[in-house]
C-alpha positions as CSV (number, residue, x, y, z in Angstrom):
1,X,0.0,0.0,0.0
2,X,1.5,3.4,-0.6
3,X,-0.1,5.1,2.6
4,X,3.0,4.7,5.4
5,X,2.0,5.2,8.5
6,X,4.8,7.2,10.9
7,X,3.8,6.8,14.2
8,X,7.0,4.9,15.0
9,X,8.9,7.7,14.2
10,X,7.0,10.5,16.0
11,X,6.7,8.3,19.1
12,X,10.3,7.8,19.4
13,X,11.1,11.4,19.0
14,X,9.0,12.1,22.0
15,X,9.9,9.3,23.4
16,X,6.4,8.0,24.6
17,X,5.2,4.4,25.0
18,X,2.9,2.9,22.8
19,X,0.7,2.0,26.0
20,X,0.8,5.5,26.8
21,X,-0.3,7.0,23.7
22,X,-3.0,4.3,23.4
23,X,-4.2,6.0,26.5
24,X,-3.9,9.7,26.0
25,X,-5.8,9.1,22.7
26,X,-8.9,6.8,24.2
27,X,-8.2,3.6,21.7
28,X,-7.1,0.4,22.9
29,X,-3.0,-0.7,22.3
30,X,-4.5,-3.6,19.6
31,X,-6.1,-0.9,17.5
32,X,-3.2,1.9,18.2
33,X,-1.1,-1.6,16.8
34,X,-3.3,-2.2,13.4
35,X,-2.9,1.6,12.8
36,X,0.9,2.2,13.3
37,X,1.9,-1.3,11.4
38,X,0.1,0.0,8.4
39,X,-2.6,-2.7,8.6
40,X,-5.6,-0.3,9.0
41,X,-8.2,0.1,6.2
42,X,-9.0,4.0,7.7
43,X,-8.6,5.9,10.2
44,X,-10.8,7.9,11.6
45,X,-10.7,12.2,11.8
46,X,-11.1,12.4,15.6
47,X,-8.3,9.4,16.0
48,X,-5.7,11.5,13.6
49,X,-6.7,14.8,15.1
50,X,-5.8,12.8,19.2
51,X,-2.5,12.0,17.7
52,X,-1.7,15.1,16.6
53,X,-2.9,16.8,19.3
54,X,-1.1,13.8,21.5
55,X,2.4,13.6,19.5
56,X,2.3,17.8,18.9
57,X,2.2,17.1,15.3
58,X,0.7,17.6,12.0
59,X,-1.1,14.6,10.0
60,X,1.7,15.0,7.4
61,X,4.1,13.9,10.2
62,X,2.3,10.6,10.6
63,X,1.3,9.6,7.1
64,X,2.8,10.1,4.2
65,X,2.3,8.6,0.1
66,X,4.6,6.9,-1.7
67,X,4.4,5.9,-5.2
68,X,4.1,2.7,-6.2
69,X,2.0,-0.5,-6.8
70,X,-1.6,0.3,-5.4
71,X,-4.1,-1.4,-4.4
72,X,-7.1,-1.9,-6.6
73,X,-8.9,1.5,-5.6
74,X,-12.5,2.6,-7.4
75,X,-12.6,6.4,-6.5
């Protein structure tokens, strides 16, 4: 999939636990898991705004496109 999610990378620049973002953000630490391994489908607006708000962070800085094979995708 060319969506890659960055939550790794913003987590280990503040330096926060998984468990603890899970938290701060109100979703458990198996969904927080689906979304930052790239496995989610969507996510919703109020989850991305949480982690931004969470991380201090803009949605650019937690997903990003790269080219490539897609996915069959019917606009």
């Amino acid at each position: 999939m060319p969506i890659v999610v960055d939550i790794d990378v913003m987590l280990a620049r503040r330096k926060m636990p998984v468990g603890e973002l899970a938290d701060r953000i109100g979703i458990t630490p198996a969904n927080l898991a689906v979304l930052k391994n790239g496995r989610a489908k969507a996510v919703r607006f109020t989850t991305l705004e949480a982690l931004c708000d969470v991380l201090d962070c803009q949605p650019g800085d937690l997903l990003r496109w790269e080219p490539g094979e897609a996915d069959d995708v019917t606009a």
